[in-house]
C-alpha positions as CSV (number, residue, x, y, z in Angstrom):
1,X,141.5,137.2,99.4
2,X,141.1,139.2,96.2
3,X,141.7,138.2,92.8
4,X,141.8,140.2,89.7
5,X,140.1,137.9,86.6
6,X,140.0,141.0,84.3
7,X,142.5,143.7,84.0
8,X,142.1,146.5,80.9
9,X,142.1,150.3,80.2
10,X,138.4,150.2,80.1
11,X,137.5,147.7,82.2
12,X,138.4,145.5,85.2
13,X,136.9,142.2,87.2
14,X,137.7,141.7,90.7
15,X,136.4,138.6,92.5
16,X,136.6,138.8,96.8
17,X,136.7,135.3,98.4
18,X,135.2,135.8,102.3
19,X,136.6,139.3,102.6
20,X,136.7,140.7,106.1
21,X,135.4,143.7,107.0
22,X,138.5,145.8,106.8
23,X,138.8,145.0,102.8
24,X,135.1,145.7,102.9
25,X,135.6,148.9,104.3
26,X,138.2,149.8,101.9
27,X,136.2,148.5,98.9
28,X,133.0,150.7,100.0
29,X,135.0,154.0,99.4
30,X,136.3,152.4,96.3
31,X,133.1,152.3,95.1
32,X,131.9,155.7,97.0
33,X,129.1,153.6,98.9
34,X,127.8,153.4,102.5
35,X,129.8,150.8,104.5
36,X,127.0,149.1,105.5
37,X,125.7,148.1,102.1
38,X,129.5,146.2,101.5
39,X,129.1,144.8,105.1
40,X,125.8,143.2,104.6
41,X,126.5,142.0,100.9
42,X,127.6,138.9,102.5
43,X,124.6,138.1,104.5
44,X,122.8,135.0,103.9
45,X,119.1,135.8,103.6
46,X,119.6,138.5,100.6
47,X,117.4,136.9,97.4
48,X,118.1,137.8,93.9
49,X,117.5,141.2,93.3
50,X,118.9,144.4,92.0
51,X,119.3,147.7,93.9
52,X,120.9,151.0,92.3
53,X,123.3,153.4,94.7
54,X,124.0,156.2,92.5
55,X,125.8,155.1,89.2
56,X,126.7,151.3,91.2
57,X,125.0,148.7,90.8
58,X,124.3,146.2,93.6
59,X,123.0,142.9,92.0
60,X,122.6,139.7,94.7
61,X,123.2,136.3,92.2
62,X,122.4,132.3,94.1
63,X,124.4,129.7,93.1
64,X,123.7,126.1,94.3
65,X,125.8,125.5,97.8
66,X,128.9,123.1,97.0
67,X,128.3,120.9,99.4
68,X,124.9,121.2,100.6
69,X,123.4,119.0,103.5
70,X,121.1,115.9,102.6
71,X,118.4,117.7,105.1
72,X,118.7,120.6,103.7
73,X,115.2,122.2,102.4
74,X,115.5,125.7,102.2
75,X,117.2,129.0,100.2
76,X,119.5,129.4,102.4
77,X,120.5,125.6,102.9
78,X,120.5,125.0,99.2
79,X,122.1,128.1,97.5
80,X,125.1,130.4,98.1
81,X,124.7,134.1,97.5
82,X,127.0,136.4,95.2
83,X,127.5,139.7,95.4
84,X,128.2,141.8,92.7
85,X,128.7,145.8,92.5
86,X,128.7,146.5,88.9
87,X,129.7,150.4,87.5
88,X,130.8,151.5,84.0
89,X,134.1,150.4,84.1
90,X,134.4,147.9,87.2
91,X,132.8,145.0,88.3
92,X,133.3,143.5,91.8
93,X,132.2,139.6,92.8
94,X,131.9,138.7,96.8
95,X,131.1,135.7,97.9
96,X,132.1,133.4,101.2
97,X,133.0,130.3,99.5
98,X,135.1,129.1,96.8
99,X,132.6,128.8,93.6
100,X,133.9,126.7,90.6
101,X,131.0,128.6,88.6
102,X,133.3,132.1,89.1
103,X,136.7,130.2,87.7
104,X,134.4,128.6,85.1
105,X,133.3,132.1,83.7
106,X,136.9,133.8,84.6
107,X,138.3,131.1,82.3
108,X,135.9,131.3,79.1
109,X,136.2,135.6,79.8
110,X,139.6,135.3,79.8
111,X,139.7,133.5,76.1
112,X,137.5,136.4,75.0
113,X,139.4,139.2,72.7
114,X,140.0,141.9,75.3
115,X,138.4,144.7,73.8
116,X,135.7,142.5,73.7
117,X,134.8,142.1,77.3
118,X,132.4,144.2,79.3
119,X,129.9,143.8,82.4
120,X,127.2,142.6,80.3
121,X,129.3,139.4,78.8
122,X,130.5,138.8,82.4
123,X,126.7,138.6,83.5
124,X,125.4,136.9,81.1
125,X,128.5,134.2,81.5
126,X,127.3,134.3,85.6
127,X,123.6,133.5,84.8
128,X,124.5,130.5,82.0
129,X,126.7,129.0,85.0
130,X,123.0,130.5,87.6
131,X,120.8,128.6,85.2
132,X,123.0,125.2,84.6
133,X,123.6,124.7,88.3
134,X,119.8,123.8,88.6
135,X,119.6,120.9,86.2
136,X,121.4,118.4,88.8
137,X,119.4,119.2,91.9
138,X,116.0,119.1,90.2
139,X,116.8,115.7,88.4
140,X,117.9,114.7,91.5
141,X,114.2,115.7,93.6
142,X,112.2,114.3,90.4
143,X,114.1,111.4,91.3
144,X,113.1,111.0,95.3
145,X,109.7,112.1,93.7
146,X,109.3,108.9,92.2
147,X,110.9,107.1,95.2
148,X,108.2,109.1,97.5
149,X,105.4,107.8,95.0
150,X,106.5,104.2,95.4
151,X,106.1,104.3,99.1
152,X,103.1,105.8,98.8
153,X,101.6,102.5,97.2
154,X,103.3,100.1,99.2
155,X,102.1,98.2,102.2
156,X,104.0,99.3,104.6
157,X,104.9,102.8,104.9
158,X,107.9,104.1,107.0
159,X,107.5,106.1,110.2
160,X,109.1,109.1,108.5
161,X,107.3,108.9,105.7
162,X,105.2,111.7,106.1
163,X,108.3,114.0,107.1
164,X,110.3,112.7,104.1
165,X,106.8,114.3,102.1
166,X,107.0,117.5,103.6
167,X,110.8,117.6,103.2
168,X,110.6,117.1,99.6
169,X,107.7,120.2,99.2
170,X,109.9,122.4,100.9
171,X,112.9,121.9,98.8
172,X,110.7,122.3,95.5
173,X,109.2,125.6,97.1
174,X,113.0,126.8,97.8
175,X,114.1,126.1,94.3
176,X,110.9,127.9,92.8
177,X,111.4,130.9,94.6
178,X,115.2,131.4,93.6
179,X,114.2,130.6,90.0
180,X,111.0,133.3,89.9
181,X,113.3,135.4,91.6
182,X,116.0,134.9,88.7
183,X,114.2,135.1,86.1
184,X,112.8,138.1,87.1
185,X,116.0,139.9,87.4
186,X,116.7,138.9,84.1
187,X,114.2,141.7,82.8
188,X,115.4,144.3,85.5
189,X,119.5,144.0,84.5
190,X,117.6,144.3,80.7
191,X,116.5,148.0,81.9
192,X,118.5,149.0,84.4
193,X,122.1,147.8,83.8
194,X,121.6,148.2,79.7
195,X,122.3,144.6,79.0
196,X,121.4,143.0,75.7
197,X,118.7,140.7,76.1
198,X,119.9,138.0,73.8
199,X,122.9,138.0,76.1
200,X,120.5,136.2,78.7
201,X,118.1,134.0,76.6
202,X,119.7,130.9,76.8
203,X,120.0,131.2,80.3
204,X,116.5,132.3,80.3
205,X,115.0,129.6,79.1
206,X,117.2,127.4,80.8
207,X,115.5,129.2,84.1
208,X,112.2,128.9,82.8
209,X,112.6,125.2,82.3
210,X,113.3,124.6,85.2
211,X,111.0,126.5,87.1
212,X,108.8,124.4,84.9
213,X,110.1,120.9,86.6
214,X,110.5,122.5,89.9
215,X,106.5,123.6,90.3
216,X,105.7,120.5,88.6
217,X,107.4,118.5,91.6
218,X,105.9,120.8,94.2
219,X,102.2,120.2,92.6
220,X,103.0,116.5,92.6
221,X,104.3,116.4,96.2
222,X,100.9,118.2,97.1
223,X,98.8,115.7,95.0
224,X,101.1,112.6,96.7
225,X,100.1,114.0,99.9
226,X,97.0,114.5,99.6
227,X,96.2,111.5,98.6
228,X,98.2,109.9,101.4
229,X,95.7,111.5,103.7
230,X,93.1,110.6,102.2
231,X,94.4,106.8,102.1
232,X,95.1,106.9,106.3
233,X,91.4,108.7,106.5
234,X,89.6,105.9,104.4
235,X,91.8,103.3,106.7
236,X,90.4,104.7,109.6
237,X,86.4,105.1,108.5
238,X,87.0,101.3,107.4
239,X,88.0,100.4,110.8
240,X,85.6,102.7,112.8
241,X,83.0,101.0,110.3
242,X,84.4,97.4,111.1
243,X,83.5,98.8,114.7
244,X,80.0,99.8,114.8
245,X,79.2,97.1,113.1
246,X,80.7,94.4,115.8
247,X,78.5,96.8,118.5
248,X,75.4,96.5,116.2
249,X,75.6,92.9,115.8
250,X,76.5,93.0,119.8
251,X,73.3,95.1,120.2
252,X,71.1,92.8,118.5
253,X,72.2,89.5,120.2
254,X,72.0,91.2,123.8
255,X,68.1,92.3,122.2
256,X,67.3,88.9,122.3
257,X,68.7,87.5,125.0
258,X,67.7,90.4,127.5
259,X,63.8,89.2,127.9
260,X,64.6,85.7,127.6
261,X,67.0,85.7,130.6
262,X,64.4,87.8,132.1
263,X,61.7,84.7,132.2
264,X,64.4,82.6,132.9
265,X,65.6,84.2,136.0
266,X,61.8,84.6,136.8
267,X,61.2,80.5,136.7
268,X,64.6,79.7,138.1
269,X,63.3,81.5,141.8
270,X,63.5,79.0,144.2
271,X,60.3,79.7,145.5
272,X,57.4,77.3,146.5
273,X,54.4,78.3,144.5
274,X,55.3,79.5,140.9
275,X,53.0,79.3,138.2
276,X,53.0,76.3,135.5
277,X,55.6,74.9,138.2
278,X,53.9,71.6,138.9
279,X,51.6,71.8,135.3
280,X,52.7,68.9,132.8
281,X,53.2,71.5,130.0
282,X,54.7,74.3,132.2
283,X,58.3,73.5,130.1
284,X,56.8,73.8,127.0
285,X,54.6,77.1,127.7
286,X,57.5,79.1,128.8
287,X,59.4,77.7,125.5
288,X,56.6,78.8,123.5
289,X,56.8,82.0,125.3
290,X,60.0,82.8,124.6
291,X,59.3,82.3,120.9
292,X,56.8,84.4,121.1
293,X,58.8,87.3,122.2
294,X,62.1,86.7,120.2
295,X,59.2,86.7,117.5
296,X,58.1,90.1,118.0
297,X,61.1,91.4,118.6
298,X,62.7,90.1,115.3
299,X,59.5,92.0,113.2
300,X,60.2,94.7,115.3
301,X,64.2,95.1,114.4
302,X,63.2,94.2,110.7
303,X,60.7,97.0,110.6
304,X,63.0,99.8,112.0
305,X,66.2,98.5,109.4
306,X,68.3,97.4,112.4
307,X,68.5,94.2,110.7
308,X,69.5,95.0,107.5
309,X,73.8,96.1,106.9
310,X,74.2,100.0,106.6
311,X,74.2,101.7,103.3
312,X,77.8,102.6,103.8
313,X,78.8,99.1,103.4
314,X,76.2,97.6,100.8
315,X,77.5,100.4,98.5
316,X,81.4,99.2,99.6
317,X,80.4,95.7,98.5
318,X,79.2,96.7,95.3
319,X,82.5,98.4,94.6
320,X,84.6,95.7,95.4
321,X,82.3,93.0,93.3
322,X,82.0,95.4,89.9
């Protein structure tokens, strides 16, 4: 379906909603172009960008999908392309779904004195409608930003929490790479198509704003995740801490214990003839004995530093008491 927004001696508008390829055909030698150009105009991974066949210009515009999915997180999800095929005296729009941005510039072109009207109003009408369409979605991602912060902090995380992260830096990496990619075609339609530059700045700075919210999101994200790992890390040296300490503690105890079960087993033989068996003080010997060697073996732990908590943790105390 074609419709004609602009219709003058000098100059003329044509919009194409979902063409197939038999108008796409006839359009290319309209426009004295290869076929193939026309018949990939409409393919989905084409970025902003300019290209020059002869005296037409093929210029590749991304609008913000319609109706975009909640998952969606990339270019392709989260912007529509346009197609445009600008000469002197005709410009041609292509583009698979219906775009209230095109009826929103056909309608302010339309109020426009006739003679007045030209490819590089029509643009710079295109780009305002471009670099508005932005404002919405980013407001919208600072504002799951802030959500994805206050989960960050609270005690219980979800189990997508992580993947909701991730999400969240890939949608600010699409939206930064169609608004670089904007703004720099703003400069190349400035040189190549001869449009006036003040045409573009309020669109332009527009862009540039945003491109300003949408790297500050992704740098956020990155920080927010970051710190998240280094959250679950510290969580897990606490509890492999918490650990070694319940084996040192373990180690220590079985220290003790492992000599003076020794003598025990040792007097509890149930033999005839053991020694301080039948003596009056033979109790009280072994006792001493065993004090004796627990004793020796608590200088010994003291002197190697087995005794004393780990450095790890002294320091964590002092942390948690200043």
């Amino acid at each position: 379906m074609s419709t004609t927004f602009v219709q003058s001696d000098t100059f003329k508008w044509v919009d194409y909603l979902n063409p197939d390829k038999e108008v796409l055909a006839q359009l290319a030698g309209e426009l004295n172009l290869d076929q193939k150009v026309l018949l990939n105009c409409l393919d989905s991974d084409y970025l902003p960008h300019i290209e020059t066949y002869g005296k037409t210009h093929f210029i590749v515009l991304r609008l913000m999908e319609p109706e975009s999915k909640l998952s969606a997180d990339s270019v392709q999800e989260l912007t529509t392309k346009v197609a445009l095929f600008v000469t002197q005296e005709q410009l041609v729009t292509i583009h698979r779904l219906p775009l209230s941005e095109i009826e929103t510039v056909s309608k302010k072109v339309n109020e426009l004195p006739q003679d007045s009207i030209n490819k590089q109003k029509i643009l710079g009408l295109l780009y305002e409608q471009v670099a508005q369409g932005f404002d919405r979605p980013l407001t919208d991602l600072e504002s799951k930003l802030q959500g994805f912060e206050d989960k960050l902090f609270s005690k219980k995380k979800p189990k997508s929490f992580l993947q909701e992260g991730f999400y969240l830096k890939r949608k600010a990496s699409a939206f930064k790479k169609v608004l670089k990619l904007s703004l720099d075609l703003i400069n190349k339609l400035v040189d190549k198509v001869d449009c006036n530059a003040n045409l573009f700045q309020q669109p332009k700075e527009r862009l540039e704003r945003s491109l300003f919210y949408a790297e500050d999101v992704f740098d956020n994200i990155q920080s927010l995740l970051n710190l998240h790992v280094a959250i679950e890390s510290q969580k897990t040296n606490e509890a492999s801490f918490k650990a070694n300490e319940i084996m040192r503690v373990l180690t220590i105890i079985s220290i003790f214990f492992l000599p003076l079960n020794f003598l025990a087993g040792v007097f509890g033989m149930n033999f005839e003839h053991i020694p301080l068996l039948n003596h009056p003080l033979g109790f009280w010997i072994s006792i001493f004995v065993m004090l004796i060697i627990s004793g020796l073996l608590t200088t010994y732990l003291y002197k190697q530093g087995w005794l004393s908590r780990p450095e790890i943790a002294s320091e964590g105390k002092k942390n948690a008491d200043s």
